[in-house]
N, CA, C and O of each residue as an XYZ file, in Angstrom:
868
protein
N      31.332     85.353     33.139
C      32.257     84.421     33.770
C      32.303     84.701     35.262
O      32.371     85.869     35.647
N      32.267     83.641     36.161
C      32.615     84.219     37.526
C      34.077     84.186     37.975
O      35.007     83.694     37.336
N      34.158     84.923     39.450
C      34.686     85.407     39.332
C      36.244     84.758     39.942
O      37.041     85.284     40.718
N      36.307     83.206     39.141
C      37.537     82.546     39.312
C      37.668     82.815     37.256
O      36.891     82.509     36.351
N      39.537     83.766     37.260
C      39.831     84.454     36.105
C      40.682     83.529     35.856
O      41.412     82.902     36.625
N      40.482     83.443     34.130
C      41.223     82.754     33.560
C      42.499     83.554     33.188
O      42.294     84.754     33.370
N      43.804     83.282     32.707
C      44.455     84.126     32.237
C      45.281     84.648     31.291
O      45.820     83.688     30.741
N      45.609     85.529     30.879
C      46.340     85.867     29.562
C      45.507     86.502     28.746
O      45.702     87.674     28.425
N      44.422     85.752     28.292
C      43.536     86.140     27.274
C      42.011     85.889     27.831
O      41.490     84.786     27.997
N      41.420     87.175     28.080
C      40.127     87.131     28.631
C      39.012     87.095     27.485
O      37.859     87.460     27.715
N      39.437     86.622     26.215
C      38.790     87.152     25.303
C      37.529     86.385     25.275
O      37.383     85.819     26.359
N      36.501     86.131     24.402
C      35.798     84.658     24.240
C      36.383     84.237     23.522
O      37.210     84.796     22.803
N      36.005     82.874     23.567
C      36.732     81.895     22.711
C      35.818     81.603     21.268
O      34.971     80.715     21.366
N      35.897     82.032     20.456
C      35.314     81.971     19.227
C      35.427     80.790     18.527
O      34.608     80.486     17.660
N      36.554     79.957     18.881
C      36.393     78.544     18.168
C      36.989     77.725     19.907
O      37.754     78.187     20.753
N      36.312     76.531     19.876
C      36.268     75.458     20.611
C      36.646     73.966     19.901
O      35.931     73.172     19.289
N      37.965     73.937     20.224
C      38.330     72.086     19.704
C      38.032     71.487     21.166
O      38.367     72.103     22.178
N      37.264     70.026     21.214
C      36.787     69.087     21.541
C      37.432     67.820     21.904
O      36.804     66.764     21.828
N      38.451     67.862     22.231
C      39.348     66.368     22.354
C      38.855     64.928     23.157
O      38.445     64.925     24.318
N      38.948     64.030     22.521
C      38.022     62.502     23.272
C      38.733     62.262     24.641
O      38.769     61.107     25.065
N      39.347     63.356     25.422
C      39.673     62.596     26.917
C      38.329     63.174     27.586
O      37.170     63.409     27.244
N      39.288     63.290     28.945
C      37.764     63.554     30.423
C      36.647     65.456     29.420
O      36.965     66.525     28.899
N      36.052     65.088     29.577
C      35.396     65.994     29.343
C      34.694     67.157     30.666
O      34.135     66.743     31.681
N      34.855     68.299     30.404
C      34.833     69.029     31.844
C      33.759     69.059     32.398
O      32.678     68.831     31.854
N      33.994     69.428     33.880
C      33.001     69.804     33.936
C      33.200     71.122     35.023
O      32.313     71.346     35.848
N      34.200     71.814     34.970
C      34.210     72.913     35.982
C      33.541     74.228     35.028
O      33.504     74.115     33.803
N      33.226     74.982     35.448
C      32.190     76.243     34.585
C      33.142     77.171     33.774
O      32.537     77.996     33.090
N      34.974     77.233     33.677
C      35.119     77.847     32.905
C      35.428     77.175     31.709
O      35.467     77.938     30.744
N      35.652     76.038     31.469
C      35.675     75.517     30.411
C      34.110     75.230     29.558
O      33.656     75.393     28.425
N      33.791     74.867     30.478
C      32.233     75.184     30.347
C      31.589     76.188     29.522
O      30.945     76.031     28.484
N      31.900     77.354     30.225
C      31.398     78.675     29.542
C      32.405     78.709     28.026
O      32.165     79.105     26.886
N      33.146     78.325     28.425
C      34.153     78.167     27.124
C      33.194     77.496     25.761
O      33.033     77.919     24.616
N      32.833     76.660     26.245
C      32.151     75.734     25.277
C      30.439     76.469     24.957
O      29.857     76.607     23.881
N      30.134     76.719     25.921
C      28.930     77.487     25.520
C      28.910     78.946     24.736
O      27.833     79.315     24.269
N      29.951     79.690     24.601
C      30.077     80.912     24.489
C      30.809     80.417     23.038
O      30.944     81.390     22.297
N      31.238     79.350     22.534
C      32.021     79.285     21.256
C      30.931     79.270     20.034
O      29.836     78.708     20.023
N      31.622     80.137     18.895
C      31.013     79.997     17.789
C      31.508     79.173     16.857
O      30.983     79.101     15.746
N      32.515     78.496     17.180
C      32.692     77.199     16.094
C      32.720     76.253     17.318
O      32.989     76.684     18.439
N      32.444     74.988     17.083
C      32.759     73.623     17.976
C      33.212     72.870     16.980
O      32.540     72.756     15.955
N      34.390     72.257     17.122
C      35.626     71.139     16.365
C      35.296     69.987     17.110
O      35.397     70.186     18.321
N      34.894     68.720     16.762
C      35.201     67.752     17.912
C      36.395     66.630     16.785
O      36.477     66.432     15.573
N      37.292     66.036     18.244
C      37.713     65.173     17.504
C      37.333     63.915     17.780
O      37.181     63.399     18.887
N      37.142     63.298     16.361
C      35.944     61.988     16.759
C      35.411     61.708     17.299
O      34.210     61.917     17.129
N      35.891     60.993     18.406
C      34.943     60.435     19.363
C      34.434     61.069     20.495
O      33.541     60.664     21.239
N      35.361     62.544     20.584
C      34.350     63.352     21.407
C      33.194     63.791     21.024
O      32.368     64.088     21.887
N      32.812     63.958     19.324
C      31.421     63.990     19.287
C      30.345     63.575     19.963
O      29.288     64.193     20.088
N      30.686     62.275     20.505
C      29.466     61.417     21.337
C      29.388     62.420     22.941
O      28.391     62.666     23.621
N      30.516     62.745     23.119
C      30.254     63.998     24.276
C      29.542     64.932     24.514
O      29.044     65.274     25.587
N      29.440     65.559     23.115
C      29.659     67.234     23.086
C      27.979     66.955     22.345
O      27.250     67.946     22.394
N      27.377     65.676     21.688
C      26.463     65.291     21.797
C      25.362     65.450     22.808
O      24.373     66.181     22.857
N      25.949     64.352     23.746
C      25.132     63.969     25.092
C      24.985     65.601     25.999
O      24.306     65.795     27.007
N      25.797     66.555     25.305
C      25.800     67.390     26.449
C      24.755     68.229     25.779
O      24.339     69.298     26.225
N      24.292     67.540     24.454
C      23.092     68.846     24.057
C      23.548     70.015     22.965
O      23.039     71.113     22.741
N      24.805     69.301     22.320
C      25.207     70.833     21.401
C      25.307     70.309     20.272
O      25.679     69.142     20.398
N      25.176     70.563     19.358
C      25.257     70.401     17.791
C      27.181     70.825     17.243
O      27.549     71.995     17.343
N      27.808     70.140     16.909
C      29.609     70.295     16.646
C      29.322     71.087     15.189
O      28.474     70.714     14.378
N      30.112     72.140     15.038
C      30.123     72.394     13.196
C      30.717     71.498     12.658
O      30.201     71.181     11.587
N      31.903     70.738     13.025
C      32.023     70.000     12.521
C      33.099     68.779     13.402
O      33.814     68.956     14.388
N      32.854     67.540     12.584
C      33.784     66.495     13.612
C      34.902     65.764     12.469
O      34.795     65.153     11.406
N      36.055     66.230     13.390
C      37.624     65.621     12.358
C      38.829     64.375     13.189
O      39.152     64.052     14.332
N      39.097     64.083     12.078
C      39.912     62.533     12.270
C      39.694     61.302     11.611
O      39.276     61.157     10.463
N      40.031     60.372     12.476
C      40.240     59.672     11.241
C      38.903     58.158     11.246
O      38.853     57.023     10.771
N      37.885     59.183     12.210
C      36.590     58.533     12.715
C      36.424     56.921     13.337
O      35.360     56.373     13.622
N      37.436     56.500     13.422
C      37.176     55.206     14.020
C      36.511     55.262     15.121
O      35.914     54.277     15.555
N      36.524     56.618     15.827
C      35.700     56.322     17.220
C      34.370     56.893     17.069
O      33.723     57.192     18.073
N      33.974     57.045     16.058
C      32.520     57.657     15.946
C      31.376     56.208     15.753
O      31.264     55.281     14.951
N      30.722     56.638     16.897
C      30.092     55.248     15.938
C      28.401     54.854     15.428
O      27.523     55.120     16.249
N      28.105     54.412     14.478
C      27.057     54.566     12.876
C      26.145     55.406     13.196
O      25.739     56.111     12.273
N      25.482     55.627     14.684
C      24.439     56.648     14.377
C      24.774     57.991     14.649
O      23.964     58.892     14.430
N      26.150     58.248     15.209
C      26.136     59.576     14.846
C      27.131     59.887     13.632
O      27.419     61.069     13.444
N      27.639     58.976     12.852
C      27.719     58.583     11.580
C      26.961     59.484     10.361
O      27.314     60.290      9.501
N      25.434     58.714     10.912
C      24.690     59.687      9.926
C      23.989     60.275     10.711
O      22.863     60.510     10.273
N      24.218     60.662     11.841
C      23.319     61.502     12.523
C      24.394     63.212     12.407
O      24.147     64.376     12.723
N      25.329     62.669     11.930
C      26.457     64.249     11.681
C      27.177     63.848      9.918
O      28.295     64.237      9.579
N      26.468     63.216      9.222
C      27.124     63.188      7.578
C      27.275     64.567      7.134
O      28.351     64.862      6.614
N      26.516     65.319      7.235
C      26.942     66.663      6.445
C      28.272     67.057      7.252
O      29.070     67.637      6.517
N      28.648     66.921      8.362
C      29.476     68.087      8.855
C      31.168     67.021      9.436
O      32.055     67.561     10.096
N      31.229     65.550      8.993
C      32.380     64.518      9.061
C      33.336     65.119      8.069
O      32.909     65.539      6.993
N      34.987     65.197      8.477
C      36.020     65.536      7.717
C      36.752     64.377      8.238
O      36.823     64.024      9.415
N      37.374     63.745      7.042
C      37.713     61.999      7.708
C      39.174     62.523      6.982
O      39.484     63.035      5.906
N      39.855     62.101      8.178
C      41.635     62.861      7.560
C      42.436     61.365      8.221
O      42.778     61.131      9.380
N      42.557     60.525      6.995
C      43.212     59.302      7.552
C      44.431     58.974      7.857
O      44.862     57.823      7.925
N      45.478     60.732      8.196
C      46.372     60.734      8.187
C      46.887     59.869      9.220
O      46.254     60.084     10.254
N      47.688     59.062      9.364
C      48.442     58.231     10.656
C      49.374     58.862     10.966
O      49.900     58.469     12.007
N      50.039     60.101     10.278
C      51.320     60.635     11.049
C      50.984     61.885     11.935
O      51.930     62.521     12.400
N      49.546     62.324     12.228
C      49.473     63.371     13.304
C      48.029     62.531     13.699
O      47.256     61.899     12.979
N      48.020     62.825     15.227
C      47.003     62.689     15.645
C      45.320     63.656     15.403
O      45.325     64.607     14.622
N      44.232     63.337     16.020
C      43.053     63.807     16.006
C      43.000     65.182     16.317
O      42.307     65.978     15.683
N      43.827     65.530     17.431
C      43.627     67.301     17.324
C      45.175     67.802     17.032
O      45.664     68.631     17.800
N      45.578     67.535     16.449
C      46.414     68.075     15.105
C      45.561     68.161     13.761
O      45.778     69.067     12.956
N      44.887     67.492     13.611
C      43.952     67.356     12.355
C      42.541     68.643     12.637
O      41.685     68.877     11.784
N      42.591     69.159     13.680
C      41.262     69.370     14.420
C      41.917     70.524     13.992
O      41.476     71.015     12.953
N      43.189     71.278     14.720
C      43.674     72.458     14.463
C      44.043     72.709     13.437
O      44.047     73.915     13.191
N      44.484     71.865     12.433
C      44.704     72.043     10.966
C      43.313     72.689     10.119
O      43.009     73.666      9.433
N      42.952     71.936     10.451
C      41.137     72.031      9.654
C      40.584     73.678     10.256
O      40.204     74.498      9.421
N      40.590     74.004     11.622
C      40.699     75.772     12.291
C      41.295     76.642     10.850
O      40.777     77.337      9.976
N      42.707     76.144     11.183
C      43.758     77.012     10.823
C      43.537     77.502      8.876
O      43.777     78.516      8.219
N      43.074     76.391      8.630
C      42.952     76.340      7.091
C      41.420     77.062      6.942
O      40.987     76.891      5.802
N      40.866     77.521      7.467
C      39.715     78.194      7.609
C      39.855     79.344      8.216
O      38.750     79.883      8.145
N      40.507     79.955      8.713
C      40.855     81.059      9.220
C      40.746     81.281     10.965
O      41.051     82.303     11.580
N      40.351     80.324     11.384
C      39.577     80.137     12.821
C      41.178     80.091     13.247
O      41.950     79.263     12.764
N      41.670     81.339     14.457
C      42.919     80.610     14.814
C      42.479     81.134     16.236
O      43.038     80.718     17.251
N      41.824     81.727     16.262
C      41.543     82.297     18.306
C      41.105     80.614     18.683
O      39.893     80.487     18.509
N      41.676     79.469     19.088
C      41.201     78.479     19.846
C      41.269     77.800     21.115
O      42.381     77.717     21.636
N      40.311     77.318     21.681
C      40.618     76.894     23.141
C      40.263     75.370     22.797
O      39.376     75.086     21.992
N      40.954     74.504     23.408
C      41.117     73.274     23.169
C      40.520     72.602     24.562
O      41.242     72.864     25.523
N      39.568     71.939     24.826
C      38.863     71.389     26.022
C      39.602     69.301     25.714
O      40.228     68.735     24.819
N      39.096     68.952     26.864
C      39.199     67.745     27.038
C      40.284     66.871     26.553
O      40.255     65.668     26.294
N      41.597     68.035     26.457
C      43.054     66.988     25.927
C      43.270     66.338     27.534
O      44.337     65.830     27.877
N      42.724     66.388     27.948
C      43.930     65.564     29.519
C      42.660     64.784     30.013
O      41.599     64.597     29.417
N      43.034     64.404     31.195
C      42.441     63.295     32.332
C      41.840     61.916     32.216
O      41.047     61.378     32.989
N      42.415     61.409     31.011
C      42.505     60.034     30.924
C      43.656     59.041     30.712
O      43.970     58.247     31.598
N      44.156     59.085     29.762
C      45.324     57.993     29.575
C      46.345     59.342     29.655
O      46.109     60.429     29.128
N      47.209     59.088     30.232
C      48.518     59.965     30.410
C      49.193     60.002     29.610
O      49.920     60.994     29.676
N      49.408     59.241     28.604
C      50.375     59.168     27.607
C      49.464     60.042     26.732
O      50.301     60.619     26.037
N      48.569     60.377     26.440
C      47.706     61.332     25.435
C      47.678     62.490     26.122
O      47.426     63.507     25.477
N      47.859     62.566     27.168
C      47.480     64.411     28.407
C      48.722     64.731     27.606
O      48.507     65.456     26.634
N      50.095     64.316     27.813
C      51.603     64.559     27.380
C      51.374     65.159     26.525
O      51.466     66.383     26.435
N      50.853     64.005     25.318
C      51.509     64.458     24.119
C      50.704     65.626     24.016
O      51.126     66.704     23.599
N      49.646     65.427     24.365
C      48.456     67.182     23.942
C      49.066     67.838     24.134
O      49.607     68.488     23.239
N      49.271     67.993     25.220
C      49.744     69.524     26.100
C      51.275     69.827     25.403
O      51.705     70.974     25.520
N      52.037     68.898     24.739
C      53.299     69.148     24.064
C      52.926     69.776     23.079
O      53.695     70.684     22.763
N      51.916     69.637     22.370
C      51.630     70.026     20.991
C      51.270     71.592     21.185
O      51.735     72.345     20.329
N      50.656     72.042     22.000
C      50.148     73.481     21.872
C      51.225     74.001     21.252
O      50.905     74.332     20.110
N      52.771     74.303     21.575
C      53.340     75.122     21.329
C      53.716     75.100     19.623
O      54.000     76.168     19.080
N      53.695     73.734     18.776
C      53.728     73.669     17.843
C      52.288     74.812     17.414
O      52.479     75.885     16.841
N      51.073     74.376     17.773
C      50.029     75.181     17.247
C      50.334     76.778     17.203
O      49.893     77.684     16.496
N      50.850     76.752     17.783
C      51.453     78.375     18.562
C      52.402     78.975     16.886
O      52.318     80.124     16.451
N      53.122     77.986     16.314
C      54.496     78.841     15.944
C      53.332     78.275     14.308
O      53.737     78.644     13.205
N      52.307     77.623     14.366
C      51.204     77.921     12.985
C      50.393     78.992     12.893
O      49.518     78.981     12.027
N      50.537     80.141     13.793
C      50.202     81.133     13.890
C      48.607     81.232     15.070
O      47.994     82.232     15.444
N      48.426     80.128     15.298
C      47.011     80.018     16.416
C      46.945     80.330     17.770
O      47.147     79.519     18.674
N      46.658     81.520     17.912
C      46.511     81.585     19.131
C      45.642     80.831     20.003
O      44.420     80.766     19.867
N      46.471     80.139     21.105
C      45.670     78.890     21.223
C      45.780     78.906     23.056
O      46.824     79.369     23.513
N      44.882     78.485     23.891
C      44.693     77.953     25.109
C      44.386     76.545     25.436
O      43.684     75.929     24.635
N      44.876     75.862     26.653
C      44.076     74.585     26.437
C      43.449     74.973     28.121
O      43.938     75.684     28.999
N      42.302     74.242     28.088
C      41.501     74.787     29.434
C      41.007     72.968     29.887
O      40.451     72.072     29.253
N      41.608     73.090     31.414
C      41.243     71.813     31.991
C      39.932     72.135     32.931
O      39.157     73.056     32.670
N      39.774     71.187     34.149
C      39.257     71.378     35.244
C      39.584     71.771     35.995
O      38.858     71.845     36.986
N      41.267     72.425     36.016
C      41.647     72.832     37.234
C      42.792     74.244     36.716
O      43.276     74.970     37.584
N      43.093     74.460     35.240
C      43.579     75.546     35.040
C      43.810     75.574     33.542
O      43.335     74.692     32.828
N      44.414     76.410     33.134
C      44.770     77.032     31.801
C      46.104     76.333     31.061
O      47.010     76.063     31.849
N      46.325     76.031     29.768
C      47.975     76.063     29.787
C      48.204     77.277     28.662
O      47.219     77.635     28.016
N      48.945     77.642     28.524
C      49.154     78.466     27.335
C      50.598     78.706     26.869
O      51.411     79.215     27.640
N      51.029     78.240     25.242
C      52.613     78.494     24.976
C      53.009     80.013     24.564
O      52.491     80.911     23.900
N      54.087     79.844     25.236
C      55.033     81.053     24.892
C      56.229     80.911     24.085
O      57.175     80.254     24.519
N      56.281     81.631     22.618
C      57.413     81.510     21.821
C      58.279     82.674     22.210
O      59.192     82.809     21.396
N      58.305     83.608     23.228
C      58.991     84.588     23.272
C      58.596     85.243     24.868
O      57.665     84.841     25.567
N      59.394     86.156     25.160
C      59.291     86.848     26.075
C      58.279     87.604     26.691
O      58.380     88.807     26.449
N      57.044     87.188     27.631
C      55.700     87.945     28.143
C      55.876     88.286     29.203
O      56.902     88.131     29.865
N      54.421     89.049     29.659
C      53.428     89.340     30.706
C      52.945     88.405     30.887
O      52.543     88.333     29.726
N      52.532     87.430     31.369
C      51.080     87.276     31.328
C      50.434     87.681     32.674
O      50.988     87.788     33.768
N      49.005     87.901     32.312
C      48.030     88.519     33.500
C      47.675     87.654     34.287
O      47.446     86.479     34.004
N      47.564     88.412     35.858
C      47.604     86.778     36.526
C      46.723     87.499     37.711
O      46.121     88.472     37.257
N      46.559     87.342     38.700
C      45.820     87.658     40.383
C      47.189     87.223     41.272
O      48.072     86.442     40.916
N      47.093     87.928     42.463
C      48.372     86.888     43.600
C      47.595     85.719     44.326
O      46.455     85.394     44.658
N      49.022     85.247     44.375
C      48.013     84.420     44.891
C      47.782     82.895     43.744
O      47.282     81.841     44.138
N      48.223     83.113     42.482
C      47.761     82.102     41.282
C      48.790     81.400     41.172
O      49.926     81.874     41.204
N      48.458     79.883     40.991
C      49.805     79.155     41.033
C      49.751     79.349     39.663
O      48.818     79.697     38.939
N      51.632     78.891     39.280
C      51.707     78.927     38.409
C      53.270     78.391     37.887
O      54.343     78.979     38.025
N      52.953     76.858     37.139
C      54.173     76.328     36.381
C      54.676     76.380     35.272
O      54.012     75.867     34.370
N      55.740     76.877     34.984
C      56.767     76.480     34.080
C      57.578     75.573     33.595
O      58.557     75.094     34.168
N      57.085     75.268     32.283
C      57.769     73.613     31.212
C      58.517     74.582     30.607
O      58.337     75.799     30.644
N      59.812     73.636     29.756
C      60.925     74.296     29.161
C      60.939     72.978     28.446
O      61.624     72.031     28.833
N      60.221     72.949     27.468
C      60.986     71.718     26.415
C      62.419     71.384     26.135
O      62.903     70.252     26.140
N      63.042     72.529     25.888
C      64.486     72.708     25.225
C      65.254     73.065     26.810
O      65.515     74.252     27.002
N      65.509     72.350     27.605
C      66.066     72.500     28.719
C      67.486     73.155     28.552
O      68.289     72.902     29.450
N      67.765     73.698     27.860
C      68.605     74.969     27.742
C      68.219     76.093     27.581
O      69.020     77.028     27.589
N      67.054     76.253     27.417
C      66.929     77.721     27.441
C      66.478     78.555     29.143
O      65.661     78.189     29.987
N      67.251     79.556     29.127
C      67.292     80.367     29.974
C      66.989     81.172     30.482
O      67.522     82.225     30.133
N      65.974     81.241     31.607
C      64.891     81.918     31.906
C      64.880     82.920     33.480
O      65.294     82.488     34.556
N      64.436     83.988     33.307
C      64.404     84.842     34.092
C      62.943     85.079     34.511
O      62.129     84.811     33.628
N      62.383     85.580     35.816
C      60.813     85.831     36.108
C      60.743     86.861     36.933
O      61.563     86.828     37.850
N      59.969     87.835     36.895
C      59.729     88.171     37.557
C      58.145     88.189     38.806
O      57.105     87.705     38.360
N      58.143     88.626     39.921
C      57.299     88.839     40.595
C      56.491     87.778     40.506
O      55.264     87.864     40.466
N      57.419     86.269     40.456
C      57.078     85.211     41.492
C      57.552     84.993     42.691
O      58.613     85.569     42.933
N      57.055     84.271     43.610
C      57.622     84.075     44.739
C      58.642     83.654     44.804
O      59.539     84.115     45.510
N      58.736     82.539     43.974
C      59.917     82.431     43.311
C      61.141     82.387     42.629
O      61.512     81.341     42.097
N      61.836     83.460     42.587
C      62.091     83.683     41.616
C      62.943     83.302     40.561
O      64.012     83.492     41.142
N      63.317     82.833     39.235
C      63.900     82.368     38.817
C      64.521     83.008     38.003
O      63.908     83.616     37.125
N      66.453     83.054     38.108
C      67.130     84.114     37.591
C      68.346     84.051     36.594
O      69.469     84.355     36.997
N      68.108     83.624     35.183
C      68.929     83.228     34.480
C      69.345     81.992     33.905
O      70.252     81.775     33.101
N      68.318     81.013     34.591
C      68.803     79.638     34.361
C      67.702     78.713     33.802
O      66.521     79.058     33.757
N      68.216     77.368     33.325
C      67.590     76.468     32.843
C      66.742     75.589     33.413
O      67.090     75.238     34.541
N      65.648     75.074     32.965
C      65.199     73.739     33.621
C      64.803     72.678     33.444
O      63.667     72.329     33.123
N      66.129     71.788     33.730
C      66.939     70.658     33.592
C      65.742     70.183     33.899
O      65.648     70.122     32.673
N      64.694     69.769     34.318
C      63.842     68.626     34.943
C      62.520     69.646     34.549
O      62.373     70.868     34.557
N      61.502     68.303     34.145
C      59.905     69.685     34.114
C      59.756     70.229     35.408
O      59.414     71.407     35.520
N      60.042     69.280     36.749
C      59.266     69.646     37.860
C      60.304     71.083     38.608
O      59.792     71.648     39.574
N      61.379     71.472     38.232
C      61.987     72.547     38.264
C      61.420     74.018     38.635
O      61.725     74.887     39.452
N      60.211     73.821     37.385
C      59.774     75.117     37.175
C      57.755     75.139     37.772
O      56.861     75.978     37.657
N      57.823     73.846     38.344
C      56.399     73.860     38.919
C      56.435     74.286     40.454
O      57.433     74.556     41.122
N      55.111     74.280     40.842
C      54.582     75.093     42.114
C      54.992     76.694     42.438
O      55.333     77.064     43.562
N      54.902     77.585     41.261
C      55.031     78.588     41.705
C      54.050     79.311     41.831
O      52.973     78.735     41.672
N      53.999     81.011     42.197
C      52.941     81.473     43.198
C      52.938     83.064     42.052
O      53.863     83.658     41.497
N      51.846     83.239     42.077
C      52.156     85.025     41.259
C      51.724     85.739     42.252
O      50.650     85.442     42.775
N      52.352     86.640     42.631
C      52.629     87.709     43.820
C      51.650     89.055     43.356
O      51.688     90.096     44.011
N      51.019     88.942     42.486
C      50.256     90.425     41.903
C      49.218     90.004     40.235
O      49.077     88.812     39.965
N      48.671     90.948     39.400
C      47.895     91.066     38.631
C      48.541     90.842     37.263
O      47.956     91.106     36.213
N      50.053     90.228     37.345
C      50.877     89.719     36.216
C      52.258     89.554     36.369
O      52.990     90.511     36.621
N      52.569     88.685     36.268
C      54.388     88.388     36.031
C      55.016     87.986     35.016
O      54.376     87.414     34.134
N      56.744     88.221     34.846
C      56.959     88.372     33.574
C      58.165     86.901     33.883
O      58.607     86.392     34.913
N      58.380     86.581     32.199
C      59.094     85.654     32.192
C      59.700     86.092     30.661
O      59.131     86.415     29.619
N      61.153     85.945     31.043
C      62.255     86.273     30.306
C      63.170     85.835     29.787
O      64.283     86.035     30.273
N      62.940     84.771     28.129
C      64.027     84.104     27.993
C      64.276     84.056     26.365
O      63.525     84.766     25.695
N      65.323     83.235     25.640
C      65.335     83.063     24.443
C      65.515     81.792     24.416
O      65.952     81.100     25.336
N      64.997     81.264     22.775
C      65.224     79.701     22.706
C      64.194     78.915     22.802
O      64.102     77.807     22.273
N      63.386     79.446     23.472
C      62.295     78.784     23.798
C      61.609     77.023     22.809
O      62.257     76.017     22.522
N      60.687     77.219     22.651
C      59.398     77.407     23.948
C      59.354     77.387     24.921
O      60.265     76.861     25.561
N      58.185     77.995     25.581
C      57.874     77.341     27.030
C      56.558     77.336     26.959
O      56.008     78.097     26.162
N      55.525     76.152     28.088
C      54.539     76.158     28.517
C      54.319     76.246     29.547
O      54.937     75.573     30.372
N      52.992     77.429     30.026
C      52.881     77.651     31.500
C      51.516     77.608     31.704
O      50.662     77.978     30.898
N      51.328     77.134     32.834
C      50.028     76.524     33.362
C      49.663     77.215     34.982
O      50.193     76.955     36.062
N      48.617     78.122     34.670
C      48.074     78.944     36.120
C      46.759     78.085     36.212
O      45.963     77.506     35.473
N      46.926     78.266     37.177
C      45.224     77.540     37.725
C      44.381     78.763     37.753
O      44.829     79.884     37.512
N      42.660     78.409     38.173
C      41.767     79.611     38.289
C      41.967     80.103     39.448
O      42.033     81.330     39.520
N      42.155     79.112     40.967
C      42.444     79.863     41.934
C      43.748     79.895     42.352
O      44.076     80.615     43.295
């Protein structure tokens, strides 16, 4: 990996879900995708993860966006889940999770229709409390949920925002520039544009969730 660090978890990513928005193209998601030993696509990102030259283990949902030749150009490896009450990578992480695959990094939930970036990026933390340790990796940074009180590892210098779904819960940080000391945040944009001052900062609350999003630089 060079040497713009991802953070929290430097691990590899052993399973890779595939989501049908912008598909990346900055090198750590990248390497993300090259370095994975499972690839998940959901539907219609198959035709992506295709064109880019990789073979998916397997592709889940509810396939309307796949279309006939990679149909049967991927029949052995289609899981058609016609559920209408969760979306394509809810079905994607289900299908992980029920297989034992829970180390996952989730590529291409954002940069197209906004109303789908939302809901993605809302969902991690559900994936989180199914026991998956989970990242989602854009073009421009990391998100990762927190059900409880961390570290996470960071560089100074790394921006870095804070979501509070449950805008009551009450949060303390340390060794941001910022600092935030006991309180809630009433609004998402509350807890965005902050700065990590060193090689990790802590955030301190109950009630949760929260989602926080560092960039690489």
């Amino acid at each position: 990996m060079s040497n713009q660090r991802i953070t929290n978890n430097e691990q590899r990513a052993f399973t890779v879900i595939v989501a049908d928005g912008k598909f990346p193209v900055h090198e750590i998601p990248l390497k993300a995708l090259a370095d994975a030993e499972i690839i998940v696509c959901c539907d219609g990102a198959a035709a992506k993860v295709d064109k880019f030259g990789i073979v998916p283990t397997a592709v889940v949902g509810d396939l309307d966006s796949l279309d006939a030749n990679l149909r049967k150009k991927y029949a052995d490896r289609l899981f058609h889940e016609p559920d209408q009450d969760s979306n394509d990578l809810t079905k994607a992480v289900r299908w992980c999770m029920s297989r034992g695959y829970v180390d996952i990094v989730i590529l291409g939930a954002t940069g197209l229709r906004e109303d789908h970036t939302l809901g993605n990026i809302s969902l991690i933390t559900s994936y989180s409390k199914l026991g998956a340790n989970i990242r989602m990796l854009t073009d421009t940074g990391c998100f990762i949920p927190l059900l409880k009180s961390s570290t996470p590892k960071s560089f100074k210098g790394q921006q870095v925002s804070i979501f509070s779904p449950n805008n009551k819960t009450l949060i303390t940080t340390t060794n941001l520039l910022y600092p935030i000391l006991n309180r809630s945040l009433e609004e998402y944009w509350m807890g965005t544009l902050n700065e990590s001052l060193g090689d990790s900062f802590g955030i301190n609350f109950e009630n949760g969730p929260l989602i926080i999003f560092m960039t690489y630089l």
